[in-house]
VEXKE-63960 format. One line per 4 residues: their letters; for each residue z, y negated, x of C-alpha. Coordinates in nm, 4 decimals. Example, Ala and Ser with C-alpha at 12.3 -4.5 7.8 and 13.67 -1.06 7.14 Angstrom:
% residues 2
AS> 0.7800:0.4500:1.2300  0.7140:0.1060:1.3670
***
This chain:
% residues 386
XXXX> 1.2386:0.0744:-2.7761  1.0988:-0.2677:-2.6737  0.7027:-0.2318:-2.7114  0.4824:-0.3942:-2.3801
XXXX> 0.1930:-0.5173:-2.4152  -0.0452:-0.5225:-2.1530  -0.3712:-0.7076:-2.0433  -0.5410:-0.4890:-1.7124
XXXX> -0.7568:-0.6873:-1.4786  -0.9567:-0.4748:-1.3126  -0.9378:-0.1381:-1.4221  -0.9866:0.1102:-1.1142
XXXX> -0.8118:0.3993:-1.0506  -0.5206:0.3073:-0.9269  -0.3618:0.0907:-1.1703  -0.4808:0.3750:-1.4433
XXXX> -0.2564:0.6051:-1.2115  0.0181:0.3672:-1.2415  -0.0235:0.2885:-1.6282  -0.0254:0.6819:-1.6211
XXXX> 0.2858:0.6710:-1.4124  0.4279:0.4310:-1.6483  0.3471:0.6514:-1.9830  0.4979:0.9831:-1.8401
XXXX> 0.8413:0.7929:-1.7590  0.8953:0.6764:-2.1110  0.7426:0.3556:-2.1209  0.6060:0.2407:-2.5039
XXXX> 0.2761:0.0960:-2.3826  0.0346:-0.1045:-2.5761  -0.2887:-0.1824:-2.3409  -0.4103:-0.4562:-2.5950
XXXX> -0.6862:-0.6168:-2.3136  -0.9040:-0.4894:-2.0213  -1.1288:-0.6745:-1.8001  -1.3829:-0.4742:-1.5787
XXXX> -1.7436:-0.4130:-1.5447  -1.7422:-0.1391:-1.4282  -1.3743:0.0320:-1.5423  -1.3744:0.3233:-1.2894
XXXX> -1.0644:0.4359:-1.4580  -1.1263:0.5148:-1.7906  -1.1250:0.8450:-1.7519  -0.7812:0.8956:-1.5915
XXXX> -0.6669:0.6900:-1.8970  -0.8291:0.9444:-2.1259  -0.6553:1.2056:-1.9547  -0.3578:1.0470:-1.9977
XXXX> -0.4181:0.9664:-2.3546  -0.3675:0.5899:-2.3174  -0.6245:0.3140:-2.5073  -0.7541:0.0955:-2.2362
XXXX> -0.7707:-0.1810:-2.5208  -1.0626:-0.4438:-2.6001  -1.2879:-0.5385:-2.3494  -1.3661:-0.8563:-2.2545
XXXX> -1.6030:-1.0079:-1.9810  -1.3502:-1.2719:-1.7915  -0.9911:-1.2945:-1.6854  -0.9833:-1.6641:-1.9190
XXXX> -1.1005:-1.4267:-2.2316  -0.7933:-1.2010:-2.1419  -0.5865:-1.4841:-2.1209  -0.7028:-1.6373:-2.4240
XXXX> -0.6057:-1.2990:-2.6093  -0.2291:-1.3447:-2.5073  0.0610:-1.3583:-2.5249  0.1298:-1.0293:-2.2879
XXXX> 0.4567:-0.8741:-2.1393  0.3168:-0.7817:-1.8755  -0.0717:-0.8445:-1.6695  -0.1557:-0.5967:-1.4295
XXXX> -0.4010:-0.6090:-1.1491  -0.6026:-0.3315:-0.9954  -0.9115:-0.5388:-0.8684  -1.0670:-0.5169:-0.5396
XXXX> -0.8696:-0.6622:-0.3025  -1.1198:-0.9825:-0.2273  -1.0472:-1.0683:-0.5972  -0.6719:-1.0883:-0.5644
XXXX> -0.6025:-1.4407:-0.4677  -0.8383:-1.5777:-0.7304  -0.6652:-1.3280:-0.9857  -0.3212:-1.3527:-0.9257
XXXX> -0.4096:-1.7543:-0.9059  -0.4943:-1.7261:-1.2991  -0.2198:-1.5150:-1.3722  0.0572:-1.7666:-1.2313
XXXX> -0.1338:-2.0129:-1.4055  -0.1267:-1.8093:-1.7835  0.2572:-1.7631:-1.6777  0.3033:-1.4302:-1.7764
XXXX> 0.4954:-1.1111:-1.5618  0.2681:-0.9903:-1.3240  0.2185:-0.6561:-1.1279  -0.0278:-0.6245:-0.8408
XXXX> -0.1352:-0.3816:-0.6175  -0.1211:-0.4025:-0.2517  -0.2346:-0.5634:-0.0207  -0.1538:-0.8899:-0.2281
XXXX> -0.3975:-1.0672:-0.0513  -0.6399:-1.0227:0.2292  -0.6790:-1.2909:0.4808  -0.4175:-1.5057:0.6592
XXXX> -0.5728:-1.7778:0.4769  -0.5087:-1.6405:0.1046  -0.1201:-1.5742:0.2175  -0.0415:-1.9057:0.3465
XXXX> -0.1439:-2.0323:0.0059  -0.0135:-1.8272:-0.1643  0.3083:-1.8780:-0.0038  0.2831:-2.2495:-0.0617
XXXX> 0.2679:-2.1477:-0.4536  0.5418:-1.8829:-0.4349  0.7613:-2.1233:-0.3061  0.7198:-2.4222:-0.5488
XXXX> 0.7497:-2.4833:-0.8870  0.8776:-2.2623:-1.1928  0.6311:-1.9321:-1.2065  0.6536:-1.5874:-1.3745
XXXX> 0.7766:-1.2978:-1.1682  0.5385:-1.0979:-0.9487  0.6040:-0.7632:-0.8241  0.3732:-0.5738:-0.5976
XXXX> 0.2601:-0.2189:-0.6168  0.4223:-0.1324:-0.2332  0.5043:0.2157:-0.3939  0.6737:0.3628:-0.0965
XXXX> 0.9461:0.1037:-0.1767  1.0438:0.3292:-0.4577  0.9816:0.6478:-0.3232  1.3873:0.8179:-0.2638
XXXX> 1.3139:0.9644:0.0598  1.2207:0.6071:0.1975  1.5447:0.4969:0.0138  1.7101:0.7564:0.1953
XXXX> 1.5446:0.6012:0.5270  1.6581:0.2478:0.5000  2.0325:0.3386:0.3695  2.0981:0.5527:0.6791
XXXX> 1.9184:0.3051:0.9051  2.1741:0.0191:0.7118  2.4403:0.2018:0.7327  2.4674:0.2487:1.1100
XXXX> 2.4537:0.5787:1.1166  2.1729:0.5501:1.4227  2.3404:0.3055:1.6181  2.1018:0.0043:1.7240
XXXX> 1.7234:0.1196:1.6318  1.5324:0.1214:1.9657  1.1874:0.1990:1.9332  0.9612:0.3924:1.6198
XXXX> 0.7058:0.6274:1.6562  0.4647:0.6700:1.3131  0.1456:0.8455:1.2125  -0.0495:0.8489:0.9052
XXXX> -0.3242:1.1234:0.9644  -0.5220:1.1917:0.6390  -0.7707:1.5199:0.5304  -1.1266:1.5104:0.5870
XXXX> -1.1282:1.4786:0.1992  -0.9440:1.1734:0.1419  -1.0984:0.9981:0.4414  -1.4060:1.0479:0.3278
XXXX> -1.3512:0.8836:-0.0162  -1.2749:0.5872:0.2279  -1.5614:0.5987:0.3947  -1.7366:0.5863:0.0297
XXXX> -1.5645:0.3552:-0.1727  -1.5255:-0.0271:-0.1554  -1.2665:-0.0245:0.0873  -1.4955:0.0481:0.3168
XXXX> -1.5876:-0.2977:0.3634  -1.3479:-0.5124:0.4919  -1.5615:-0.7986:0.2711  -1.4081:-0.6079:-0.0223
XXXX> -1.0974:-0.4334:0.1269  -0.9965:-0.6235:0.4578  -0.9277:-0.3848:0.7224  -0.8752:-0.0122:0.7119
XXXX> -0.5087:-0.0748:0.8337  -0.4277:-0.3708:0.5854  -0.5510:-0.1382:0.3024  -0.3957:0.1663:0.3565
XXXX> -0.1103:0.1171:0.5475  0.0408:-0.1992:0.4482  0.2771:0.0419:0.3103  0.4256:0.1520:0.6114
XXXX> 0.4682:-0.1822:0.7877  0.6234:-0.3333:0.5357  0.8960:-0.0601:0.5849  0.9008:-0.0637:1.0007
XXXX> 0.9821:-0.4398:0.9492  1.2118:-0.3464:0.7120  1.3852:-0.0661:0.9610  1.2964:-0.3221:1.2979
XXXX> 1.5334:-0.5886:1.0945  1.2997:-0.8397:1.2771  0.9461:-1.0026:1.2914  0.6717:-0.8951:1.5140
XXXX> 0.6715:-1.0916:1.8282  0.3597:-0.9374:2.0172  0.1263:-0.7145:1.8886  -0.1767:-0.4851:2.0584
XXXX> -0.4301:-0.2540:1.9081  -0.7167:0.0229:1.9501  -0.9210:0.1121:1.6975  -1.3186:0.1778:1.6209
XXXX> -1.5231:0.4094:1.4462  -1.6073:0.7409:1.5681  -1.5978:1.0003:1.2634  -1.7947:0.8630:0.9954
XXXX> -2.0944:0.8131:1.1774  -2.4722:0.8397:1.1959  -2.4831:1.0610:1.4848  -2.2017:1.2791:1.3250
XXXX> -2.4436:1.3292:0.9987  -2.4907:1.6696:1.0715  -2.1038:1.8011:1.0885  -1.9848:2.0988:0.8733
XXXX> -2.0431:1.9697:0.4762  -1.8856:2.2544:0.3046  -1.4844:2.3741:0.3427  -1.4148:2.7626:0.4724
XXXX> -1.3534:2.8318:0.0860  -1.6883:2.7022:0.0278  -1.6070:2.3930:-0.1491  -1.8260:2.1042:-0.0627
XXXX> -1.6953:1.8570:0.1733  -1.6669:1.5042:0.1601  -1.7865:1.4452:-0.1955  -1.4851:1.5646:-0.4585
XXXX> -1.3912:1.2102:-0.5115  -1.5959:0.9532:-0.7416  -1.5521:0.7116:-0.4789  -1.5992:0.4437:-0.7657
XXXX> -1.7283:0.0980:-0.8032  -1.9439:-0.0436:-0.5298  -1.9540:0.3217:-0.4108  -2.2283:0.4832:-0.0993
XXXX> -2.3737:0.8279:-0.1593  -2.3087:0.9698:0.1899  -1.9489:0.9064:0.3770  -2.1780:0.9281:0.7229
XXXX> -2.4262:0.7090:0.6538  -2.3012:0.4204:0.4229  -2.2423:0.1015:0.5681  -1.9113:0.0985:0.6786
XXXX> -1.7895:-0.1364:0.8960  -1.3561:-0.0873:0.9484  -1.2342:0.1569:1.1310  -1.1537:0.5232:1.0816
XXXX> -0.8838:0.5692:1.3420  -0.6663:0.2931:1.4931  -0.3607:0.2653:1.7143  -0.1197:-0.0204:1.7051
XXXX> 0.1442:-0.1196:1.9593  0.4283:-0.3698:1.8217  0.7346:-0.5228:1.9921  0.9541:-0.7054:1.7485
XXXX> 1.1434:-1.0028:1.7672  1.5012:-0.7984:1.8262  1.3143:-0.5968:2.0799  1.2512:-0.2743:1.8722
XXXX> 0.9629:-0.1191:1.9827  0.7061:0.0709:1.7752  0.3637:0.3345:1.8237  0.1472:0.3932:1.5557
XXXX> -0.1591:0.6156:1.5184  -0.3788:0.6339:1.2308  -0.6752:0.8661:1.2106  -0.8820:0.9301:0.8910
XXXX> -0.9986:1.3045:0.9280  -0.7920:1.5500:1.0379  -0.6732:1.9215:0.9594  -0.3483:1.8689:0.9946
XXXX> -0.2570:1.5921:0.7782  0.0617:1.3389:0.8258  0.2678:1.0500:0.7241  0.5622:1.0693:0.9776
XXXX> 0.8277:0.8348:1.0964  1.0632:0.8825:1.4077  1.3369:0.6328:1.4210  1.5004:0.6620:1.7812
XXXX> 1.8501:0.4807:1.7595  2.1445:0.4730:1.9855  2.3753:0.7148:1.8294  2.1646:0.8773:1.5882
XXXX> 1.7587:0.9917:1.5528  1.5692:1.0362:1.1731  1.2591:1.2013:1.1298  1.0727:1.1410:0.7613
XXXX> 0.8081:1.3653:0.6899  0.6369:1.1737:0.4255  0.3652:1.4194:0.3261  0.5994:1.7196:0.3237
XXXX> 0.8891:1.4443:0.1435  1.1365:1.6347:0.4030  1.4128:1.4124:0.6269  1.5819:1.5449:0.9147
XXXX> 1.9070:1.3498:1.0906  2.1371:1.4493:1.3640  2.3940:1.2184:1.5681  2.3375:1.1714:1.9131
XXXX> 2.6114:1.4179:2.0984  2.5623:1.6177:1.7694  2.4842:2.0010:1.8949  2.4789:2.1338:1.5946
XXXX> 2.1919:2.1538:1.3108  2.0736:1.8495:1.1879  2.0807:1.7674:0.8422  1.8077:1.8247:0.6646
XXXX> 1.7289:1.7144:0.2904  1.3963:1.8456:0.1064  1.3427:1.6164:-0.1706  1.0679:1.8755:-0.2945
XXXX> 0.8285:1.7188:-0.5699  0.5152:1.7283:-0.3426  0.2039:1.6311:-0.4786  -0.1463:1.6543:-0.3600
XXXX> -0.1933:1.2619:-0.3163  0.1416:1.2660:-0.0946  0.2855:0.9899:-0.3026  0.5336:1.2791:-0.4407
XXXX> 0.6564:1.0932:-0.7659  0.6318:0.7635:-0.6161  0.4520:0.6255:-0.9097  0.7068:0.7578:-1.1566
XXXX> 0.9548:0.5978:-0.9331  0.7647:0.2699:-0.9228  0.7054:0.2866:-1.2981  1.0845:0.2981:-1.3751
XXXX> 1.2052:0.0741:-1.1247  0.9398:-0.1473:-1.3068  1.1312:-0.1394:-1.6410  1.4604:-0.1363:-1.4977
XXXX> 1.3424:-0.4719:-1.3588  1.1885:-0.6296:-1.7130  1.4580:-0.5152:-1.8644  1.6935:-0.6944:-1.6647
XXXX> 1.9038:-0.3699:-1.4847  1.8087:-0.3938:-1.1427  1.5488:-0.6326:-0.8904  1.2234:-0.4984:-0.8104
XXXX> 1.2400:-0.3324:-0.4296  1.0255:-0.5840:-0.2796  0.9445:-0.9133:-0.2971  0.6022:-1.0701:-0.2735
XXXX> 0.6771:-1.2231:0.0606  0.8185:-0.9272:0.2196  0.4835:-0.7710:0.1243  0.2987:-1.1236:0.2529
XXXX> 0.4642:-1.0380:0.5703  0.3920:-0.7174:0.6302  -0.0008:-0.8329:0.5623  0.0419:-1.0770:0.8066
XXXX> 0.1624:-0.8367:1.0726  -0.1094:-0.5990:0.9869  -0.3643:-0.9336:1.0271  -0.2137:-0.9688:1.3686
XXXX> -0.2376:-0.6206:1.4786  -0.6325:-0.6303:1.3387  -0.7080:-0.9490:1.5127  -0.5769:-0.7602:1.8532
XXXX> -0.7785:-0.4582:1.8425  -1.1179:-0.7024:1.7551  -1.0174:-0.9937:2.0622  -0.9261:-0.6833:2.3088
XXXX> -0.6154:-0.8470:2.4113  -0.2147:-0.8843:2.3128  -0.1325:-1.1058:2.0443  0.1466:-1.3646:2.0440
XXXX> 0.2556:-1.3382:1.7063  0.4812:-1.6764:1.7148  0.1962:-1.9049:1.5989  0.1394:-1.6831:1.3199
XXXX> 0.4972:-1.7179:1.2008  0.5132:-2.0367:1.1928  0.2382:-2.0996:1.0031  0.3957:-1.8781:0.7266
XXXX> 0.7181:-2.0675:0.7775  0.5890:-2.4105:0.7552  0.3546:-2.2893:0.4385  0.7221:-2.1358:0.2994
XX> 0.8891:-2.4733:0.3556  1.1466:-2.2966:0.5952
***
């Protein structure tokens, strides 16, 4: 079995989840180079029993340590661009996480590199692609089965827990992270594009901050089991002590409003503290209706004129991060890709686009008005060379 070897920029927590990931499905890893000041995820790599390599101070020592299979990066998002930048340039593989990049300004030149010149593959951490329930998602939506798709409805509520580790951590910042949407739920646009079959055309949005707050610094700070509240996380680099009073400044809840080119029609709703958590989609079609239960990993399908029961498949597997075997999922459709089986499930400029849309829906909630998405695209066209 074919060895990889492996420089890390950036060594948070994620991408030691996904090296993790990677080690559990069989991969024969050799993490010969990290670079991070600060590697928040050591430890998970200890846990996992995997050497996080030499350490070096810059990405150009990393690069001078090469050759590598594969580079992997897991920096904050603001350090993307300039990252994957030097990785195109050292012209090895590359795997990043999502979001790619953060501003519309980073995509359209990063588009105008993407789409010139001979450069090493770059796949994108968009781990829902992989997950089989979403699989299961956009085969029935391909195959007809629902008719036309006419409108979506979508949540993603999370625990008091988890939002709280966003209100603590870099991501917090939309200096660092971008916006709480582009972060966390570039995910699930780049699928409701995917499912629309079209490009936004107008976008609207309503979102602030009303949780983790000052005035709210005196809520409940221990759980009815008597675990403490808002603090199980190390919230990692660039963390703030106290989810209440750091100095956030993106939203913890956020609704979004999006008509599509083909005139699909979709409603999200994001909130960041809630008791009854959810990732849900509900795909209204003409003949057909799907609901995905993301967090439970449950589907449920029925035809139209169907009386009966609707078909229901549990793909079990739950986990308490909700990503349910995603990463093991990612991690092998990762191989299958080096090693020449299968293509990766998303491309860089799918994920580029579902940024974009994100951008758009961001730059309505902060202007207080609809957004005509057109100019937008043809920016990202024209950078493209379509």
């Amino acid at each position: 079995m074919k060895t990889y070897r492996i420089g890390v920029i950036g060594l948070g927590q994620r991408i030691a989840h996904v090296l993790s990931a990677m080690k559990e499905v069989g991969w024969s890893l050799d993490v010969a180079v990290h670079v991070d000041p600060a590697p928040v995820g050591a430890p998970i790599m200890a846990a996992a029993e995997i050497d996080p390599g030499l350490e070096v101070a810059t990405p150009a020592e990393l690069f001078a340590r090469g050759p590598y299979d594969l580079v992997m990066i897991g920096s904050p998002n603001h350090l993307h661009f300039e990252h994957l930048n030097l990785a195109l340039d050292a012209g090895y593989p590359i795997f990043a996480e999502k979001p790619i990049v953060r501003t519309e300004e980073e995509t359209l030149a990063l588009v105008r590199r993407l789409s010139g010149g001979d450069l090493p593959p770059l796949f994108i951490g968009l781990v829902m692609r992989s997950m089989s329930i979403v699989r299961e998602v956009i085969a029935r939506v391909d195959s007809g089965e629902l008719g036309k798709v006419v409108s979506i409805d979508a949540t993603e509520h999370l625990p008091p827990e988890h939002g709280g580790y966003l209100a603590r951590n870099w991501r917090r910042r939309q200096e660092f992270g971008g916006s709480y949407l582009l972060d966390k739920v570039c995910h699930d646009f780049d699928i409701f594009g995917r499912i629309a079959g079209a490009r936004p055309a107008k976008v609207a949005s309503f979102g602030g901050r009303s949780i983790f707050v000052a005035e709210r610094a005196d809520a409940p700070k221990t759980y009815s089991d008597g675990q403490p509240a808002y603090a199980l996380r190390d919230a990692g680099w660039s963390s703030a002590n106290d989810a209440f009073h750091s100095d956030m400044d993106v939203t913890d809840h956020q609704n979004a409003l999006v008509e599509y080119a083909n005139q699909v029609r979709l409603s999200f709703h994001a909130n960041s503290h809630v008791a009854l958590p959810e990732r849900r989609w509900y795909v209204a079609g003409t003949d057909g209706t799907l609901l995905a239960d993301l967090v439970r990993n449950k589907l449920m399908i029925r035809k139209a004129m169907d009386r009966g029961k609707p078909e229901r498949i549990d793909y079990g597997g739950r986990t308490e991060d909700s990503h349910n075997g995603a990463d093991q999922s990612m991690a092998r459709d990762l191989l299958a890709t080096l090693e020449g089986r299968q293509p990766f499930p998303v491309t860089p400029f799918e994920s580029m686009e579902a940024g974009l849309t994100v951008m758009a829906i961001d730059q309505a909630m902060t202007e207080g008005q609809m957004i005509d998405c057109a100019p937008m695209w043809a920016r990202y066209d024209a950078a493209r060379g379509a």
